[in-house]
N, C-alpha and C positions, 0 to 999 in steps of 0.2 A: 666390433672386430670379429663379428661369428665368422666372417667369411673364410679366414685362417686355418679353422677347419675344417673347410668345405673340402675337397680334392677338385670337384669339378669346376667349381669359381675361380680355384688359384688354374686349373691348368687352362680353362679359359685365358686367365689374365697372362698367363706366361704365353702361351697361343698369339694373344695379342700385342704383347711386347716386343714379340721376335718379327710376326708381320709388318708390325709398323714400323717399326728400325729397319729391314728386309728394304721394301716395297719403296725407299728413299734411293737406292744405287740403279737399281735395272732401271729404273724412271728417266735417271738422266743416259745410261748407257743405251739404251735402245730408242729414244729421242737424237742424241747425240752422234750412234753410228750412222742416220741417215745423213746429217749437218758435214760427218767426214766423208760420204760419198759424193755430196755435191760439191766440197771444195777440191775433191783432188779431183773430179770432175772436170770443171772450171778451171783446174790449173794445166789437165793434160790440154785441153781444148785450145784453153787462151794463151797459155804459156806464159803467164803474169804469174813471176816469181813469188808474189804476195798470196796468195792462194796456197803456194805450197808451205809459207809460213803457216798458215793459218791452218794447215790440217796438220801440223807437227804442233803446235799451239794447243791446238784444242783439244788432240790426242791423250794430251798429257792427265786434263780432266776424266776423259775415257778411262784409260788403265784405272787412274785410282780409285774410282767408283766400281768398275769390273771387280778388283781384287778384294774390298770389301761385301760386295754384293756375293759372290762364292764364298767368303767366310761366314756369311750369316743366312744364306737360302740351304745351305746343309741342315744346320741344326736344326729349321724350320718343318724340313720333310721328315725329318727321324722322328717328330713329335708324332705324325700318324702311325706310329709302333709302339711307341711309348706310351706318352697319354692319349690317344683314342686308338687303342686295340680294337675295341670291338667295333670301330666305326670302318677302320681299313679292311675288317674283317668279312662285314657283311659286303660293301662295295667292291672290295679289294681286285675283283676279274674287271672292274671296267678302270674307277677310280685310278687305281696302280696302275694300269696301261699307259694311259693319258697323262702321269705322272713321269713315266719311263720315257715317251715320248718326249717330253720335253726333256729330259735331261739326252738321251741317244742322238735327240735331232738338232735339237736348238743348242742348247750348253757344249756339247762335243764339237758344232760346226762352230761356236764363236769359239772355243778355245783354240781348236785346231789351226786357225789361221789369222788367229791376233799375234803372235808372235811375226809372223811376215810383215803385218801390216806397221807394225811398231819400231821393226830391228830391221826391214828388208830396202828401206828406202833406198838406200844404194849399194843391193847384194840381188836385186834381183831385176829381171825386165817391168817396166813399168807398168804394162799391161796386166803382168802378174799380180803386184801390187794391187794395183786398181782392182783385179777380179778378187784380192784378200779383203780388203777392205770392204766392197763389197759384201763379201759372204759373213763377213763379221757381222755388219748391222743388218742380213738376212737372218743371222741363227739368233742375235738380242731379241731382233720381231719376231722369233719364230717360236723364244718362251714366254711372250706373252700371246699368240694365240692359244701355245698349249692348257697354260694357266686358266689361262679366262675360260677356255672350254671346258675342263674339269671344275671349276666355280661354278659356270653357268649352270651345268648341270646339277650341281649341288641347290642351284634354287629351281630347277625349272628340271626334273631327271624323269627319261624319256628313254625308251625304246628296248624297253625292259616292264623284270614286273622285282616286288618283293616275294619270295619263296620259304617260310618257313626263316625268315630271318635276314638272308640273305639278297642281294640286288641280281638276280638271272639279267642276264644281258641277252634278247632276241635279237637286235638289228644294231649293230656297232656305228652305223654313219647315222640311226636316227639319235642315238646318244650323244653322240658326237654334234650334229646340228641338230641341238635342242634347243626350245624356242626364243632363249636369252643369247643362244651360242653370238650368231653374227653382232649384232648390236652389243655386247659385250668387245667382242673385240675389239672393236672400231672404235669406243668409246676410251678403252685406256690406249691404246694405238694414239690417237689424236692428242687424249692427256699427256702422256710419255715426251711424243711431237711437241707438244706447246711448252709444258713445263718447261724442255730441255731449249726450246727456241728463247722464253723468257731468262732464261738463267745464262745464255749466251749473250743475247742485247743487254742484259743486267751488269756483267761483267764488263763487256765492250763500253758501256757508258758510265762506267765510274771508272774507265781508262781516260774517257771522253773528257770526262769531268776534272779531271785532273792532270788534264796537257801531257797525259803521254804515248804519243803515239797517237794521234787523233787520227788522222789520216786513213793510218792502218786499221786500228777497230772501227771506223765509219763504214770497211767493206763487208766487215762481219754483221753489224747492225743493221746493215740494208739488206743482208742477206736475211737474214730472220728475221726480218721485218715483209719480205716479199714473200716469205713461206708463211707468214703469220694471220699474211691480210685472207689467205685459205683455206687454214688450219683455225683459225679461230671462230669465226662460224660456222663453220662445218662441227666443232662440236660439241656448241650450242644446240645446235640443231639434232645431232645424235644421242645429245641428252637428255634432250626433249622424247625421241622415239622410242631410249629405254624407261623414262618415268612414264610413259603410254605402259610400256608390256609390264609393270609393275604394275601400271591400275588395273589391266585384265587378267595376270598373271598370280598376282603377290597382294590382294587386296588387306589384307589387315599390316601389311609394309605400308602402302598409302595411307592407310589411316593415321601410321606413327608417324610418319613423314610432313602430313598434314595437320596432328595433332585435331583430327576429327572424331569426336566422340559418340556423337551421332550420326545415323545413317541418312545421307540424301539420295529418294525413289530415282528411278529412269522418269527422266521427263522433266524432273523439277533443276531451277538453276541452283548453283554450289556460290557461298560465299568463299575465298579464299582467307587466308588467313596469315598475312602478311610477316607479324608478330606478335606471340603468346607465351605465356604462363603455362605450362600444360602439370594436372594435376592428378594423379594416377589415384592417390586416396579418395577424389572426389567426384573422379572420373570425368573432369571437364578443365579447362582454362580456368585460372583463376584471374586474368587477366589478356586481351588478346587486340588487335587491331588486323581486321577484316576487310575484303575490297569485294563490294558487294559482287556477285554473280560471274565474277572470275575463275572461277575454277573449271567451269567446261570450257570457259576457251583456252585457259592452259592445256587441259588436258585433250580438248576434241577443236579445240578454234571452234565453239561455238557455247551458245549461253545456255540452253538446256542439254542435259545429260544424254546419249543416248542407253546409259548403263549405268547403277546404282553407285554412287560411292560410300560404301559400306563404313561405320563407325566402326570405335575399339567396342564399342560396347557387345556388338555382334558376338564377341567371342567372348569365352569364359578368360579369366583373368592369365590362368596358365595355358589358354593360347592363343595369346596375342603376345608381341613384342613388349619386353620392359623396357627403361632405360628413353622413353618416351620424347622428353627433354633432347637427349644426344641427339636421335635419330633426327628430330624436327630441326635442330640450329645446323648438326652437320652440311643437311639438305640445303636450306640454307647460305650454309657460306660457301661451300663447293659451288652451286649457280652463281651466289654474287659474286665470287672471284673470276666464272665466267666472262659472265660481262662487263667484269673492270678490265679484264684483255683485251676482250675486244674492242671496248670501247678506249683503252691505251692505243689498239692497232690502229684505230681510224683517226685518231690524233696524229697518230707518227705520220702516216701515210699522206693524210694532208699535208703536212709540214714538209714533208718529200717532195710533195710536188709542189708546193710553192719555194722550193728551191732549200729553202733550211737546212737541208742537212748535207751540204758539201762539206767536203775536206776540212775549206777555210774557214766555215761559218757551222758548223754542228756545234762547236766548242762553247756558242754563244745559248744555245738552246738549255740552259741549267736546269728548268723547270723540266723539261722531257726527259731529261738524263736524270734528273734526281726521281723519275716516277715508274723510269726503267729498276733502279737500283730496287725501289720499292718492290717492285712487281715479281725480279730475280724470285723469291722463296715464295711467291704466294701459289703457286701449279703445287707443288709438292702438297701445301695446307690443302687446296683442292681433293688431290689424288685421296690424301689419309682419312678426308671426310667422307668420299664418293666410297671408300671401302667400308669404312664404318656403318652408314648407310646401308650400302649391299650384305655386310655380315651380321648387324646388330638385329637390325631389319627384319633376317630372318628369323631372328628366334621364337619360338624355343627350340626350332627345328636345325638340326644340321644338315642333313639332307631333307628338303623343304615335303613338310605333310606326311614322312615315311619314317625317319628316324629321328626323335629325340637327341637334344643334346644331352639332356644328363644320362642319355643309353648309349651312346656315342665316346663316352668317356673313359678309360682305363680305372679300374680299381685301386689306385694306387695313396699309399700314408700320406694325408695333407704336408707332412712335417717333409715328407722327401720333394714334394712338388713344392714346395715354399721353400729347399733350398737350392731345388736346379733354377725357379725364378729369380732367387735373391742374384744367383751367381749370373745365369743370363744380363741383368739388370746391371752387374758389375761389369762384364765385360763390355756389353756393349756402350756402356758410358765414354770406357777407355778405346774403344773402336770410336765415338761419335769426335770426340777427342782427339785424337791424332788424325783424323780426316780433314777438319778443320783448321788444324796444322799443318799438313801438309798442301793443304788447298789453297791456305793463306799464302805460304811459299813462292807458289807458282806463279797466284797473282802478283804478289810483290814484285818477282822477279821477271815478269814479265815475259813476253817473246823475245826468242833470239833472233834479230835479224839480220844477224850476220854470216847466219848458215848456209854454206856453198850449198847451191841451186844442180840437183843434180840432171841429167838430158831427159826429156821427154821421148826421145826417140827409142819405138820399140825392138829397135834392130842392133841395141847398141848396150852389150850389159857392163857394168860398172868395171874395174881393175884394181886390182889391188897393187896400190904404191908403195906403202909397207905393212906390217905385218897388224891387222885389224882396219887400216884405213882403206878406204875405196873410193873411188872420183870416176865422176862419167868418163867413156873411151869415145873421146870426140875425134879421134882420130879420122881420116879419110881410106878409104878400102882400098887404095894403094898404097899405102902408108903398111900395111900387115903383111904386103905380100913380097 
């Protein structure tokens, strides 16, 4: 139990506690606000009243996740004041920017016009709507490029130098697109996309599964089943291209990853290392199963190397990654839950086209609905690994090869950071809690559809009948005059 008095361990673990509780709400909100552009999309288009159930439906998931994700992404930023002062201190002119940015650009546009998009359905022109709705799931995606950009940079920081302690920032867009920048984004972008796709068909098919409504969640299922058969290889694939800039980038990260103790030359083939025992005291596996000559074609599609894959042993104990074990299994299960997606989509998608999943006959598919239901919470377990990975990974460094995490950290009494953890750890128990509650509700209670379909026409704004109600003005323009 030394670690209790550690300050820098606990405020690690409190660091960690509030990001991975955090990094659960924007996941499905910013997946989820593109799923409500295509449905009310689709509804102004087609004019199939079931659409516009479905973006009032699914909304409802929206809000609740929005309103907890702002109660716990606050506390998360105050901790770069708190416990790592001297870390915001040395960065602070670029870091803090990027940090700003996200909240001025991204957080200000999605609050600004989630209230339209939630309360305007019949107070405003449609068209309106639709462009709120829109700008909602633009400002969701627009904090997580800001995020993943000041991340990226945190492993990969560029366009700048260190000065006497501090980060001088020469060139702002080369910091900005630093070399992890793009392939970062894209990679939780598509996460965010799929989780939030899985977690919709996961829902829709344990409506499926239990006769109600079949019909109606069959259109939602097809829908995230048709975004899914693009989003889900695509990234697989964009996986693939950031564990590449990890091998050229972040070499003693792959070696944790790989649970590689020794180094293999340019030229020679890599075994992979499928599964292992990884053993820090002894500095090898204590146990491991290997697929010969695998690893340069993971890494390059090809069987000799064109560049070294460097062991843990290359480095002195204190600079390399601890926590060896985590990093390797995270790695891991984050890819295997890949390709159980994908490999779910291309089941679904056959079964589509062999007709299976009509109206009438989805209901009969138990095995695919009960593999949906399965699937609903495994993006999330991805997402929380792929971040572990990319933060564990980095250690010991916070800002990678420049600043130390234990210099990185506030000077502050173990005993006060063991009680804002203890109390974080409280609340958000009672936050995980009532989410859950309130989520179960909505499934329970299911869609309403019995809600007056208000006009698609952009020329024709709502009225008010009596005092808080509103009904489309289908009247005829001699009818006003």
């Amino acid at each position: 139990m030394e670690f209790l008095s550690d300050s820098v361990v606990l405020s690690r673990m409190q660091f960690a506690l509030t990001a991975i509780f955090h990094i659960l709400w924007p996941v499905l909100t910013t997946g989820m606000g593109i799923y409500l552009v295509i449905v009310e999309g689709l509804w102004l288009k087609t004019h199939n009243p079931d659409y516009y159930l479905h973006a009032r439906f699914w909304s409802k998931f929206y809000v609740l996740n929005f309103g907890i994700g702002v109660a716990t992404g606050i506390p998360m930023e105050f901790q770069f004041g708190t416990n790592w002062a001297p870390f915001s201190e040395a960065v602070g002119n670029f870091f803090g920017s990027v940090i700003g940015f996200e909240a001025s650009w991204a957080f200000m546009l999605e609050a600004a016009f989630l209230g339209i998009m939630l309360f305007g359905w019949e107070r405003v022109n449609p068209v309106i709507h639709y462009l709120s709705t829109i700008l909602v799931a633009v400002g969701a995606n627009l904090s997580t490029l800001w995020i993943l950009t000041a991340n990226s940079w945190m492993q990969t920081p560029s366009g700048g130098e260190m000065v006497n302690g501090k980060f001088i920032v020469h060139d702002y867009f080369q910091a900005i697109l630093n070399p992890f920048m793009v392939n970062s984004v894209l990679h939780m972008f598509f996460a965010t996309l799929e989780t939030s796709l899985f977690v919709i068909g996961g829902i829709s098919a344990w409506y499926i599964l239990k006769q109600r409504h079949p019909a109606f969640f069959s259109q939602s299922l097809k829908i995230v089943l048709a975004a899914a058969i693009a989003v889900a290889p695509l990234q697989i694939y964009i996986g693939h291209l950031s564990a590449e800039q990890v091998y050229h980038y972040q070499p003693s990260k792959l070696a944790a990853m790989e649970a590689q103790w020794e180094t293999t030359p340019a030229g020679k083939a890599a075994d992979w290392s499928l599964l292992a025992i990884p053993n820090a005291k002894t500095q090898k596996n204590d146990w491991e199963i290997t697929i010969p000559n695998a690893l340069g074609y993971i890494l390059e599609f090809k069987k000799e190397l064109s560049e070294p894959v460097h062991g843990l042993k290359e480095w002195k104990p204190a600079d390399r990654p601890h926590l060896v074990g985590l990093i390797y299994y995270s790695f891991r299960i984050m890819s295997g839950i890949g390709i159980f997606l994908a490999g779910l989509m291309l089941l679904s998608t056959i079964q589509w086209l062999r007709g299976k999943l009509k109206a009438e006959n989805i209901s009969q598919q138990s095995w695919l609905m009960a593999a949906w239901i399965f699937a609903a919470p495994l993006g999330y377990i991805a997402v929380e690994c792929g971040w572990i990975v990319r933060c564990v990974g980095r250690q010991p460094w916070t800002l990678y090869n420049q600043i130390r995490t234990v210099d990185a950290a506030s000077h502050l009494p173990a005993s006060n950071v063991l009680v804002s953890l203890t109390g974080f750890a409280t609340v958000y128990t009672f936050l995980f809690i009532t989410v859950l509650y309130f989520g179960t509700r909505i499934i329970n209670n299911g869609p309403n559809l019995e809600l007056p379909i208000p006009s698609t026409s952009p020329s024709r704004p709502a009225v008010e009948t009596t005092p808080g109600e509103f009904v489309p003005d289908d009247r005829p323009v001699e009818a006003e005059q």
